[in-house]
N, C-alpha and C positions, 0 to 999 in steps of 0.2 A: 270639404267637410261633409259627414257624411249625419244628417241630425237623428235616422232611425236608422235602427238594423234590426229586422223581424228571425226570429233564430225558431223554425220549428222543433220541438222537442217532446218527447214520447216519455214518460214517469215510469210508469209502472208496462211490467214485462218488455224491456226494451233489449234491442241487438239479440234476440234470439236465433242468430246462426255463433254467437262466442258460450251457448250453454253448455259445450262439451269440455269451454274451460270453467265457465260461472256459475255460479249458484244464481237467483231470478235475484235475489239478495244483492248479491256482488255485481249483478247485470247494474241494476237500477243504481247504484252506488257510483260504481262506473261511468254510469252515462250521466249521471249529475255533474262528478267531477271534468266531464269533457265541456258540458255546457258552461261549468267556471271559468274554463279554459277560454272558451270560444267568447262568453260576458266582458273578460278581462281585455281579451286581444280587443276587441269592438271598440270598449271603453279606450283603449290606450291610441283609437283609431278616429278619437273623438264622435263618435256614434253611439247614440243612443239606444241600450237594446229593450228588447221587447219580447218574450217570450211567447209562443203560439204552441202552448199545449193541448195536449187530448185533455187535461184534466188541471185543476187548479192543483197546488203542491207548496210545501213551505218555504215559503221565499219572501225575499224582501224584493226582488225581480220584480217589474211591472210584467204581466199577465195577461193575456188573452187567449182564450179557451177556442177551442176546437169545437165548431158545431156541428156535434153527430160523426165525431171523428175525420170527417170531409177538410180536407189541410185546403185543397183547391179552392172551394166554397169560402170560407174562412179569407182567406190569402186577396181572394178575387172581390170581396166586400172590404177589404181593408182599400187596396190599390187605388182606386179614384177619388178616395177622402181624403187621401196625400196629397201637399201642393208643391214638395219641395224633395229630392233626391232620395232616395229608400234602397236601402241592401236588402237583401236575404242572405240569409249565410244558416248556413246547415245545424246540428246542433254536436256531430259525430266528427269533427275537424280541431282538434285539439294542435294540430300544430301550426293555428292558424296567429300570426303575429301584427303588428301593427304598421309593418311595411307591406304583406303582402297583401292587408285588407287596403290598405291606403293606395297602392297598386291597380287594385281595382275601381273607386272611385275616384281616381283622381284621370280615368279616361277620356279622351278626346271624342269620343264617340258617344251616341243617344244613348247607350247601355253596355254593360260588361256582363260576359259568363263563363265564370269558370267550371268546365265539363268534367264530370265523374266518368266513375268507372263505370264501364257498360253501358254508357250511354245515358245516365242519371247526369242531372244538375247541381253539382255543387253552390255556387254562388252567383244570386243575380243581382246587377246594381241597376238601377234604372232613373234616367233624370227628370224624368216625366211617367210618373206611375201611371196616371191615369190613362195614357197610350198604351201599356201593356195589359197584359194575363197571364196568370202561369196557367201550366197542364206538369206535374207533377206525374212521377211514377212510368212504369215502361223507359223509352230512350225519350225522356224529358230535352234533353241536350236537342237532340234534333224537334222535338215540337217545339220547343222556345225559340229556335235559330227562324223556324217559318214562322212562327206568330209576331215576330219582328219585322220580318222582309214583308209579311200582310200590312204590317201598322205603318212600312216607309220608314223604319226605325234603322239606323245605322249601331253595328254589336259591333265590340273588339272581343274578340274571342283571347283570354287571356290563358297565358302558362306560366301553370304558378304551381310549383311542388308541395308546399305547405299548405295550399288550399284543393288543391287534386287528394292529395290523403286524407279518404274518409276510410274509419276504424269499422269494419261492417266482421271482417274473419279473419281468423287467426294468424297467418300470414303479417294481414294489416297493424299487429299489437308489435311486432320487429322493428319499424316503422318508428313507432311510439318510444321506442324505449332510446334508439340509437337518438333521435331526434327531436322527444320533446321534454320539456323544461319544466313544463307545469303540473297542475294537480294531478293531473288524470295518469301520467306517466309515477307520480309519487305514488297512488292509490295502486297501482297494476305491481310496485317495488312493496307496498308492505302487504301485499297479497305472496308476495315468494315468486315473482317473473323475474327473472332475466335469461340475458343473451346466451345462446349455445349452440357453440362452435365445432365441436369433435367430429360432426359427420361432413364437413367441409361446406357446411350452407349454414348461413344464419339460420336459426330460429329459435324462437318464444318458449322457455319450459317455466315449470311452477313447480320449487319446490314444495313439498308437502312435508 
């Protein structure tokens, strides 16, 4: 059981490399409905979530504000007030479900991390907060992996496809659509996305 899951989340002007498909409108709309996505999966995973936004926004979600946008700062003053098991989990991971979060907490090892693309962090579990730190941003995967082997911290580096797919470009919305279930997949279908086939590779169109 996993009793928090800290979910960072960006309100206002977010995923600005999908504006060539979104209006800053449909950006923000978008990324709400992921965060329901990713709220739901947590909750169905017995965990508690907890928002970590740049900015308060209308929610009935427990909230914790970003000071001075600094996610690290933030992140790094939560960690050692914890006495008992803590996720992270992204806020851009809609296809994240209650097996693969439970997958990740339910490791044999002092912490779990599942690796993004590029070398970003997808998800971190940690059984003892207070022993770690994040470093966010650049190839986080590799500073998290050394700020463990510093702490004497045993990671299972997990592979998980549902929690590897973060929704960052256009490409990644293919993804979405063959594979996910929830809001965020509903919201991108009565936008006018779907599948197409004719040029012999998936991809993402909207009609207009």
């Amino acid at each position: 059981m996993c009793p928090h899951a800290l979910i960072p989340y960006k309100p206002k002007n977010p995923k600005t490399r999908l504006s060539s498909l979104l209006s800053q409108e449909e950006r923000e709309a978008f990324a709400f409905a992921m965060l329901e996505d990713v709220v739901s999966a947590a909750k169905d995973a017995m965990c508690s979530p907890v928002v970590v936004g740049t900015e308060l926004f209308d929610s009935e979600l427990v909230q914790v504000t970003v000071k001075d946008a600094d996610l690290n700062q933030t992140l790094n003053e939560i960690l050692p007030t914890v006495e008992t098991g803590l996720l992270i989990l992204m806020a851009d991971l809609p296809l994240a479900d209650e097996a693969s979060i439970r997958r990740v907490t339910s490791t044999e090892k002092d912490m779990a991390i599942v690796p993004g693309r590029g070398g970003g962090t997808n998800v971190i579990f940690m059984k003892e907060p207070k022993k770690f730190h994040v470093d966010y941003y650049g190839t986080s995967f590799v500073k998290h992996m050394k700020i463990a082997a510093d702490a004497g911290l045993s990671v299972e580096v997990v592979d998980s496809f549902r929690l590897h797919t973060d929704i960052d470009e256009e490409d990644d919305l293919v993804e979405l659509l063959i594979h996910g279930t929830g809001k965020s997949r509903a919201y991108l279908e009565s936008l006018g996305f779907s599948l197409a086939t004719e040029t012999g590779r998936v991809r993402c169109v909207r009609k207009r």
